[in-house]
N, C-alpha and C positions, 0 to 999 in steps of 0.2 A: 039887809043883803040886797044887792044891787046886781046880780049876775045871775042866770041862770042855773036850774044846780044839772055838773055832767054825769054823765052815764059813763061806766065804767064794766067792763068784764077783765078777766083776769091776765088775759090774752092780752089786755090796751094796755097793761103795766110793767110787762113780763123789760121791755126793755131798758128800763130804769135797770134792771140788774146788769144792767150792762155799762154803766156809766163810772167810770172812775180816772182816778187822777194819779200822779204819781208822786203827790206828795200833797199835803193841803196843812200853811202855815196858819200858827192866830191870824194875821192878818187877811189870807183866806175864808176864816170864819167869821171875818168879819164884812170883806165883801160879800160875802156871800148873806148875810144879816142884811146888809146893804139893799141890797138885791129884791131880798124880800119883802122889806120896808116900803119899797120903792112899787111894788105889784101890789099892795095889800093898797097903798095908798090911791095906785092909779084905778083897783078898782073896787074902792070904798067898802072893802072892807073892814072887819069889826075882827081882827087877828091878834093872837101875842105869836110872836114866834123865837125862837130857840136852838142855838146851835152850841152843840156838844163835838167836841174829837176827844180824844182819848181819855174818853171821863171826865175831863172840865169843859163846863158851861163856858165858852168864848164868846155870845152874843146873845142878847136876850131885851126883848124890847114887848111892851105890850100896849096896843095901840086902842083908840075907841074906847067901850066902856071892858074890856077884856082886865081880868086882876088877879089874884091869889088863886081862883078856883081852876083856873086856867092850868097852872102849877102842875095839878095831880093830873092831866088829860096828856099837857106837856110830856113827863115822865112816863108815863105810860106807852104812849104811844110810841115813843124812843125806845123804850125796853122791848118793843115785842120787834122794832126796827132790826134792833142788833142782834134778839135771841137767834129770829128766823132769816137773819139778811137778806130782807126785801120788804121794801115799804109795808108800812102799816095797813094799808088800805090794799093791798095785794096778798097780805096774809087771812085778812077779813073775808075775802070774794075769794079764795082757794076756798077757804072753809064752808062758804057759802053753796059754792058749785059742786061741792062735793057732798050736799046734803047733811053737813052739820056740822051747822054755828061755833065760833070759836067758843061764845058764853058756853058752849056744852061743855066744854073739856074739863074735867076731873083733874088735869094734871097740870094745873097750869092756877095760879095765883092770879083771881081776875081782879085782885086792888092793886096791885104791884103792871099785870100786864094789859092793854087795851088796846082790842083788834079794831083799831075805827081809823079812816083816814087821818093823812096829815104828817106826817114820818116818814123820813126816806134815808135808807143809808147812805154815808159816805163813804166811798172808799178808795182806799190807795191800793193799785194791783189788785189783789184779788181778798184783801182784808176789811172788814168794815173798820174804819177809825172814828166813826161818829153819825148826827146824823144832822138833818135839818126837819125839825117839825115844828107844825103850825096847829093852833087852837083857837077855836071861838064864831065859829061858822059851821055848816052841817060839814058832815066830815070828807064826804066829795069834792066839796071847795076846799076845805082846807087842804085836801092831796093837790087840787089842782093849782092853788096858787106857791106849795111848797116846790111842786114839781117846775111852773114856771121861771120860779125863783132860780130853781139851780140851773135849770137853760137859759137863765140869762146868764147867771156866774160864768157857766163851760163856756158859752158863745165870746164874754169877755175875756176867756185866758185861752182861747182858739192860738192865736201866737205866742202863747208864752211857752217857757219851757215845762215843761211834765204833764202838758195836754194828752190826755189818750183819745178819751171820745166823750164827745156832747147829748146829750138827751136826744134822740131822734135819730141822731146819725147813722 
């Protein structure tokens, strides 16, 4: 790891739920895979990352010494993306700030679900259709290089048509 790890409250993520498109084709999952390849790379990163829309895996790349174990962290972290749509690392620090841990929950399948950074929804209007998450780094970086990823994607489709709004905006 080559980067700092950031700091995060729940308040610094809240606007990621505000990010969507009005449409997002394969070929947007794939730039947007692009995109991420591209961050993980610029900052030597040790990442797999994985993009799902509508149930199928459209990009999937796993970079350094990242492999198979990555898989179940992958999935996880998607699953809790969609259940609660809002990145994974934003459902972690809700639970956090409110005095008790996602691992607490009773009702919830912690092999299947995993509150740890690195997942962020996709979504078109007001739907999640997928997400973009990342593994293999403490789970901070990993939200943090998933979330740059996809402001690079929004910043590249700034002119195109079904732009809503960008990360930040």
């Amino acid at each position: 790891m080559t980067r700092s790890l950031p700091r995060y409250t729940a308040a610094d993520l809240e606007y990621l739920n505000t990010v969507t498109f009005s449409n997002i084709t394969n070929d947007d999952a794939v730039a947007l895979g692009l995109c991420a390849i591209e961050v993980i790379q610029e900052w030597k990163l040790n990442l797999a990352v994985e993009i799902v829309v509508n149930d199928d895996v459209l990009f999937k790349a796993k970079l350094k010494d990242t492999n198979r174990d990555n898989d179940l962290w992958l999935t996880g972290k998607s699953a809790v993306a969609v259940r609660f749509k809002e990145p994974s690392l934003l459902v972690k620090l809700r639970h956090l700030e409110a005095g008790s841990p996602f691992e607490n929950r009773a009702d919830i399948d912690h092999g299947k679900f995993k509150a740890h950074g690195g997942s962020i929804p996709l979504r078109v209007g007001d739907d999640v259709v997928g997400t973009i998450t990342m593994s293999g780094e403490p789970d901070a970086l990993d939200h943090e290089a998933a979330a740059e990823a996809l402001a690079r994607f929004s910043r590249g489709r700034e002119a195109a048509p079904g732009h809503t709004r960008s990360p930040g905006e």
